[in-house]
C-alpha positions in Angstrom: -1.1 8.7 1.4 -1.6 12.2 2.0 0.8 13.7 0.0 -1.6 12.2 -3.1 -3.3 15.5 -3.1 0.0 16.9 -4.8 0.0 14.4 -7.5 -3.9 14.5 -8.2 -3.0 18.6 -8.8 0.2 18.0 -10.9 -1.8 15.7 -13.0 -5.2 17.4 -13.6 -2.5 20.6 -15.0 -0.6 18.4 -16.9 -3.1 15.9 -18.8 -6.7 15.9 -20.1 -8.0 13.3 -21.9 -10.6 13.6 -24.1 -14.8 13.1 -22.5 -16.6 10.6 -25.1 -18.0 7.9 -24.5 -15.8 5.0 -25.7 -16.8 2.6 -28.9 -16.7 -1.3 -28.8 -13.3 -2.1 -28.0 -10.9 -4.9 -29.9 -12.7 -7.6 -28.0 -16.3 -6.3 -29.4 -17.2 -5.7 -26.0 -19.0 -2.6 -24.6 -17.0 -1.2 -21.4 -20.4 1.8 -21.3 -23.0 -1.3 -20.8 -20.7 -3.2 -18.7 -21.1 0.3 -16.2 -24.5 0.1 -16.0 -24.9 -3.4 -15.1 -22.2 -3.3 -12.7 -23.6 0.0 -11.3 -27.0 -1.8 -10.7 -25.4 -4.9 -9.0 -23.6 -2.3 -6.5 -26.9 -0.6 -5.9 -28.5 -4.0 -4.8 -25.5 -5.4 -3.0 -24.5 -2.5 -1.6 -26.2 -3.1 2.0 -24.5 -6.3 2.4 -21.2 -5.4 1.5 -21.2 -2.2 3.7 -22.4 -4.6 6.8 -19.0 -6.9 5.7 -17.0 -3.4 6.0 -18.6 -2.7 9.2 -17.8 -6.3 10.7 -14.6 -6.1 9.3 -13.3 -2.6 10.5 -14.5 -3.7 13.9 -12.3 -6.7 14.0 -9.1 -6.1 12.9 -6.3 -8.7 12.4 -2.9 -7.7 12.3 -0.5 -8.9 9.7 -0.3 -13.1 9.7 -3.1 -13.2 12.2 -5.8 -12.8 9.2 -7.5 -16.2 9.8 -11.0 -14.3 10.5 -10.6 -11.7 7.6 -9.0 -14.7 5.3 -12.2 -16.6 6.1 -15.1 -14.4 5.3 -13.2 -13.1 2.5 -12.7 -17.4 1.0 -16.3 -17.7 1.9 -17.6 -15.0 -0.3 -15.7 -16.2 -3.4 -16.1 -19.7 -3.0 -20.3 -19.0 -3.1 -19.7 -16.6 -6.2 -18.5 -19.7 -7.8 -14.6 -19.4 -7.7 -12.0 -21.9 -7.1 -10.6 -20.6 -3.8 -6.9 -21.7 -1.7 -6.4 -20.6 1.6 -3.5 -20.4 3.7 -1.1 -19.2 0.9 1.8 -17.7 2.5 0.0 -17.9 5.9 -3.3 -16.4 5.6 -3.2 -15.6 2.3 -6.2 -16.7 -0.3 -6.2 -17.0 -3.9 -9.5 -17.2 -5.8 -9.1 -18.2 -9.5 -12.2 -17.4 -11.9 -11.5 -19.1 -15.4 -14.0 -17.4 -17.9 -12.4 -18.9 -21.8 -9.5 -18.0 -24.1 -8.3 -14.2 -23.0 -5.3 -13.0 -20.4 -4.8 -13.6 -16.9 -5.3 -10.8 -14.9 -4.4 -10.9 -11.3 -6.3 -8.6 -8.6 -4.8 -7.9 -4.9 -6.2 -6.7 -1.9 -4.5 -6.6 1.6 -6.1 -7.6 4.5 -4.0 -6.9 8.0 -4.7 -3.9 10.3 -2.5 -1.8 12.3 -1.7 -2.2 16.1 -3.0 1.4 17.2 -6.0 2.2 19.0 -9.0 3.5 17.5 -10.4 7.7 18.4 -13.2 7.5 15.6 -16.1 7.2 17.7 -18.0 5.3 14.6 -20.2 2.8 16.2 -18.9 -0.2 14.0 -15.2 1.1 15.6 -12.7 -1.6 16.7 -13.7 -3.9 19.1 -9.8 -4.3 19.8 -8.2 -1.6 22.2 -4.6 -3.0 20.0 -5.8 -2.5 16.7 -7.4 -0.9 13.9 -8.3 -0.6 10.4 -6.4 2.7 10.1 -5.1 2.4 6.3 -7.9 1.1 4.4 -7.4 -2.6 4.0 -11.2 -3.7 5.2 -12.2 -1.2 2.1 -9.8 -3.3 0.0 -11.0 -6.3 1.2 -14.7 -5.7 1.0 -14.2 -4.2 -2.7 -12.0 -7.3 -3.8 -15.9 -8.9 -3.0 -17.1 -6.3 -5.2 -14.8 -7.1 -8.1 -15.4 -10.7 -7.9 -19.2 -10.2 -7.9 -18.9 -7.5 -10.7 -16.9 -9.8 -12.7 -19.6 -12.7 -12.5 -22.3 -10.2 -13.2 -21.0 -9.0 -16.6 -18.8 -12.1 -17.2 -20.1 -12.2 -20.8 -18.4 -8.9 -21.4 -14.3 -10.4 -21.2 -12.7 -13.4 -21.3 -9.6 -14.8 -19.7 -8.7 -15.8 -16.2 -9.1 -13.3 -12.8 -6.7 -14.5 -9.4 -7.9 -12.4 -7.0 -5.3 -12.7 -4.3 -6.3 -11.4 -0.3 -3.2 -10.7 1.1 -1.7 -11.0 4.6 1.0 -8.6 6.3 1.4 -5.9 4.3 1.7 -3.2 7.0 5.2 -5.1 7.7 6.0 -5.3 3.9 6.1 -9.3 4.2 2.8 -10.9 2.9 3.5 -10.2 -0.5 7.0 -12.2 -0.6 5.7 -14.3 2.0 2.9 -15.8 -1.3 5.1 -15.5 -3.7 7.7 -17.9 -1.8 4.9 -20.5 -1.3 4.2 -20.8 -5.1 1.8 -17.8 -6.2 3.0 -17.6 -9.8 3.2 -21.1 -10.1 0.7 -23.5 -8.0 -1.8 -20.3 -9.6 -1.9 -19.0 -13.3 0.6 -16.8 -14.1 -0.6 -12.9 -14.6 -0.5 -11.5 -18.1 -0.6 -8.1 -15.6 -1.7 -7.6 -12.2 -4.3 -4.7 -10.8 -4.4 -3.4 -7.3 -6.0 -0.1 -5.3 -5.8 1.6 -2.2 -8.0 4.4 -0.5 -7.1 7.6 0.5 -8.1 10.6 2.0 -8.9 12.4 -1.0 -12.4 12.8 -1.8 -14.3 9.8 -3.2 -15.0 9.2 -7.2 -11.4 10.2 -7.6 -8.7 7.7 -9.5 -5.3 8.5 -8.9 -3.6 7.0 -12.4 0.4 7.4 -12.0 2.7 6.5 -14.8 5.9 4.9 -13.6 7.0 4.8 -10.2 4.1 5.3 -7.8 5.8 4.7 -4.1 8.7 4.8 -2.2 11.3 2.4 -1.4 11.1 1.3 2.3 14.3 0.4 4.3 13.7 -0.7 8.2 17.0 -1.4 10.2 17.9 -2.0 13.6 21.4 -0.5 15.4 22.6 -1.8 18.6 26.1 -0.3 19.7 27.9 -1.8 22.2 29.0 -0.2 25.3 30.4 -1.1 28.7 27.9 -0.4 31.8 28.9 1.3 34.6 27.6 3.5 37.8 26.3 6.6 36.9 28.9 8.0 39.8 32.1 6.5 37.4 31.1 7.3 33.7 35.0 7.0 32.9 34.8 3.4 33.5 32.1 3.0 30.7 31.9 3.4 27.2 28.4 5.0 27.1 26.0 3.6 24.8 23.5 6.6 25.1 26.1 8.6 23.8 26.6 6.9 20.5 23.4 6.7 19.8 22.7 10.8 20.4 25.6 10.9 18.1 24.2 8.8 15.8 20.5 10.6 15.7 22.3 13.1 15.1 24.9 13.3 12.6 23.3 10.5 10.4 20.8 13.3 9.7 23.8 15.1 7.1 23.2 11.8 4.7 20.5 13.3 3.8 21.7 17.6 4.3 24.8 16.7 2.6 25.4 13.8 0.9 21.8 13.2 -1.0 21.7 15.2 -4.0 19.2 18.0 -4.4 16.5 17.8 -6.0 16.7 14.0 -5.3 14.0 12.3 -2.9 15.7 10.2 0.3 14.0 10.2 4.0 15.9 8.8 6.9 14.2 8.7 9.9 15.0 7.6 13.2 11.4 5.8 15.0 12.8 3.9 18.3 15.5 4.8 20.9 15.9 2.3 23.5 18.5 2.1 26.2 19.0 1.6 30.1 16.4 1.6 33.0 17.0 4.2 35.4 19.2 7.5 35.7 22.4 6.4 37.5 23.0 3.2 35.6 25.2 3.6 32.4 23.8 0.7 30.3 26.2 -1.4 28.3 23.7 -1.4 25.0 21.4 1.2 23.4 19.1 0.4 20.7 18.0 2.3 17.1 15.5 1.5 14.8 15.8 3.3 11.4 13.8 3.7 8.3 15.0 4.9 4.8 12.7 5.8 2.0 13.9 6.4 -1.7 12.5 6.5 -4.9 15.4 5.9 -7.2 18.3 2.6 -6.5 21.2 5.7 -6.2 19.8 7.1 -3.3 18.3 3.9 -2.0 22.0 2.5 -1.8 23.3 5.8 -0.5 20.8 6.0 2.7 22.5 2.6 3.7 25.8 3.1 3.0 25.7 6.5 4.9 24.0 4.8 7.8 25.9 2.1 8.1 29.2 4.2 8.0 27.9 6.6 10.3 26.9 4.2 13.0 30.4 2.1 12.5 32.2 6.1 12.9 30.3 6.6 16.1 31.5 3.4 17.9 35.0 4.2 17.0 34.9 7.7 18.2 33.5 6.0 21.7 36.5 3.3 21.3 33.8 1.0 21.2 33.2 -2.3 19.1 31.5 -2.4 16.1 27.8 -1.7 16.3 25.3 -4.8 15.0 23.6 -4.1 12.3 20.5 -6.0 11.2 17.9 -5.6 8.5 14.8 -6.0 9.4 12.8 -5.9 6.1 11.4 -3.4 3.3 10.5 -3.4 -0.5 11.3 -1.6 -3.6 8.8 1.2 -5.3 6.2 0.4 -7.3 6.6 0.8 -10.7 3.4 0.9 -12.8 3.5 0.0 -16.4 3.0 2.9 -19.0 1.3 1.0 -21.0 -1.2 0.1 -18.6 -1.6 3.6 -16.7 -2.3 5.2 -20.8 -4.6 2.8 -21.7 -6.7 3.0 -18.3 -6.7 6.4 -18.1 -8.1 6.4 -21.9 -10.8 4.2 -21.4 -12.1 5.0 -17.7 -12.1 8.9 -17.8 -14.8 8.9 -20.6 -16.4 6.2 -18.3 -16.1 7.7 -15.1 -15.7 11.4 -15.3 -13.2 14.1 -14.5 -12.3 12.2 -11.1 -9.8 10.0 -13.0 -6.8 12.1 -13.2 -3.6 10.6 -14.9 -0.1 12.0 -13.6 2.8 11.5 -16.1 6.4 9.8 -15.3 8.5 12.7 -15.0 6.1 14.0 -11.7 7.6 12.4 -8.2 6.0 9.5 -6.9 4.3 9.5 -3.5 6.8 8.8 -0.3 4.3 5.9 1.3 5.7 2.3 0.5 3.6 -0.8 -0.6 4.9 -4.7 -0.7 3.0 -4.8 -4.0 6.2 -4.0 -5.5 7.2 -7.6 -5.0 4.7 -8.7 -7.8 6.2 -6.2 -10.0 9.8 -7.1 -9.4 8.3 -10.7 -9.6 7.4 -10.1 -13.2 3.6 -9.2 -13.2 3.4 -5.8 -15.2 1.0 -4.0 -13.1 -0.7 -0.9 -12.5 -1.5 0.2 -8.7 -4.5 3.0 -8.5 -4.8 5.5 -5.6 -9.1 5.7 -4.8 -10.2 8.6 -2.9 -12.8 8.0 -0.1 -13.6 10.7 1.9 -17.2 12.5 1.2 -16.3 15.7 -0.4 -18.9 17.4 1.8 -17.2 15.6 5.1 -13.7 17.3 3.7 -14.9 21.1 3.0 -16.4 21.1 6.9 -13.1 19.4 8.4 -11.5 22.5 6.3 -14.6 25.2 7.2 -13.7 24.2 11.2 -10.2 24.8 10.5 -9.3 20.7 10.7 -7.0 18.5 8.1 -8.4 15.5 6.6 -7.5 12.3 8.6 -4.3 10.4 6.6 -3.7 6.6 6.6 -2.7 5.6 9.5 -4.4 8.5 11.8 -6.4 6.8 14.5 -9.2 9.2 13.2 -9.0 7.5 9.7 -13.0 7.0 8.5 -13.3 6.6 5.1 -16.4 7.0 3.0 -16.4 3.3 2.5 -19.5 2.9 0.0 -18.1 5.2 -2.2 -14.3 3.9 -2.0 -16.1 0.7 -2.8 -18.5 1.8 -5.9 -15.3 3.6 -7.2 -12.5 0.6 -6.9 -14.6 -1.5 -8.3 -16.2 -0.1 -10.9 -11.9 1.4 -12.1 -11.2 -2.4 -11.7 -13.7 -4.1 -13.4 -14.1 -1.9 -16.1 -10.4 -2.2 -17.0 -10.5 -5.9 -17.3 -13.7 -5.5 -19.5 -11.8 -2.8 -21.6 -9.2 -5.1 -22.2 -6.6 -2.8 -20.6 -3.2 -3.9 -21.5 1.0 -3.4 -20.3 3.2 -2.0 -22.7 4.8 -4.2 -25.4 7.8 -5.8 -24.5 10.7 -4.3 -26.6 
């Protein structure tokens, strides 16, 4: 998430939309009233949802072990009065809020944590040594409460259907497939469009509005060549495994200096390296993990195809077998609807200030991945918004000390959670009450 900074720049040069107040949109409803109600449920509520963030961040799940998370989350809905699932896809819940003749708008939030120890030193930190809430998702989770709340407080204001989905497992880009394969778009109503958020280190009020593709493809694989052991006295009599693999880290790195074209975006990076037990034992296996991020289908084919050829080169240059290769999961970019990123960042920047900064097409999407592309590539049109949540004043000490910002995924990660919250929800909520909608279909 960090490199959202570069796109909030790009997009605050490039666009500026225009500071009124809006008028009574097609559905005669006010979006400006519908603020100040929902403002002054998030000043009452506000206690009680922070102390659900707090419990939350200090009992992470990790992905498909949700059950706790999954369970306060279904608890809260079902008292706000909506027809609530659990277990969808493992943990997942769907709430469904039907509210009279109008779209169905679906609303995601993840839930799982990371397995990483925490080094905030907040006293609500993890109570797990082998986790934490290092991206965000108790934020998502607590403001998916928020929404839901919001949405019964000014529920005279729009009319149509809400799912508001929790989600399991998307640190390992599963959960998302994992509740569409058991039934989500049809046991549920289907979404005319879909919303989801996610918080970041940049500082809070801010709504990160990207046109078109807003994340990265994601790739994970797994390379084991095959070798032939022997003592570490005799290396002629093996076929070294090590070897191939230093080979491999190593000239599987030109896919991307030479064969990637410039100007193109294509990571490849090489995360595990796992072979042998001591140092005069040649082992007869060595293990690779590998990750490839893309942003266009070219390059995303590319990365594999040079990978793949590159590890099946290596083995024959050892006069070894051919290497296994196994995929071990990923997801496509997100691709946000023009229609939907144009006609949110009309009617929330007069709404909520110069924070909401919309970033064209043509600039590069971000280089973190999200499994939210599944719903998109399942047919929900959908538009994913970045939320800054780190206190502005907390960022210009951090830089006055000569310190960076804590990313996603940084054991350090603290967000400003009350104003990640007040900001998601009020983007959300007003864009359903605004009557946001995708693009026509051509």
């Amino acid at each position: 998430m960090a490199d959202m900074r570069r796109f909030f720049t790009a997009g605050l040069g490039l666009i500026a939309l225009a500071a009124i107040t809006p008028p009574l949109n097609a559905q005669g409803t006010d979006p400006a009233a519908a603020r100040a109600r929902l403002d002054a449920m998030l000043d009452k509520e506000m206690p009680g949802l922070s102390a659900t963030y707090q419990d939350l961040h200090a009992h992470p799940e990790l992905g498909m072990q949700e059950h706790r998370t999954a369970g306060i989350l279904a608890a809260r809905l079902k008292k706000l009065g909506y027809t609530v699932t659990e277990k969808v896809g493992g943990t997942g819940v769907v709430a469904v809020l039907r509210n009279g003749e109008g779209p169905t708008v679906l609303v995601r939030a993840d839930m799982d944590a990371l397995p990483m120890a925490e080094k905030t030193g907040l006293a609500y930190a993890s109570r797990n040594p082998n986790a934490m809430h290092a991206c965000g998702h108790d934020v998502h989770v607590t403001w998916l409460i928020a929404v839901a709340q919001g949405l019964v407080t000014v529920k005279d204001q729009w009319k149509g259907t809400v799912v508001l989905i929790g989600q399991p497992a998307e640190e390992v880009l599963g959960g998302a497939r994992a509740m569409l394969d058991d039934g989500l778009l049809t046991r549920f109503p289907r979404p005319d469009y879909g919303l989801a958020a996610h918080v970041s280190n940049l500082p809070t009020g801010m709504v990160f509005i990207k046109d078109g593709a807003s994340s990265a493809a994601s790739d994970s694989y797994e390379i084991t060549f095959h070798g032939r052991g022997a003592h570490g006295s005799m290396p002629s009599e093996s076929i070294d495994p090590v070897v191939m693999g230093a080979r491999f880290v190593t000239d599987v790195q030109t896919v991307i200096s030479r064969e990637r074209e410039a100007g193109t975006f294509g990571v490849l990076t090489v995360g595990a390296f796992q072979s042998g037990t001591v140092a005069n034992i040649i082992p007869d296996e060595a293990l690779v993990k590998v990750n490839l991020r893309s942003h266009e289908e070219g390059t995303r084919t590319l990365l594999k195809d040079g990978m793949t050829r590159t590890a099946k080169a290596v083995a024959a240059m050892s006069r070894a077998g051919e290497p296994t290769i196994a995929y071990l999961g990923g997801t496509g970019a997100v691709i946000n609807d023009t229609g939907l990123a144009r006609s949110a960042s009309a009617l929330l920047k007069p709404l909520l200030g110069d924070g909401v900064v919309y970033v064209p097409a043509a600039v590069a999407p971000m280089s973190g991945s999200e499994d939210y592309s599944e719903f998109v590539n399942a047919g929900v049109p959908s538009l994913f918004l970045g939320i800054g949540g780190y206190d502005p004043k907390v960022i210009a000490s951090l830089k006055a000390a000569g310190k960076p910002v804590p990313v996603n995924h940084s054991p350090l990660f603290a967000p400003d959670a009350e104003g990640a919250i007040r900001t998601a929800t009020r983007a959300i909520v007003l864009s359903i009450v605004g009557g946001v909608r995708p693009a026509a279909k051509p």
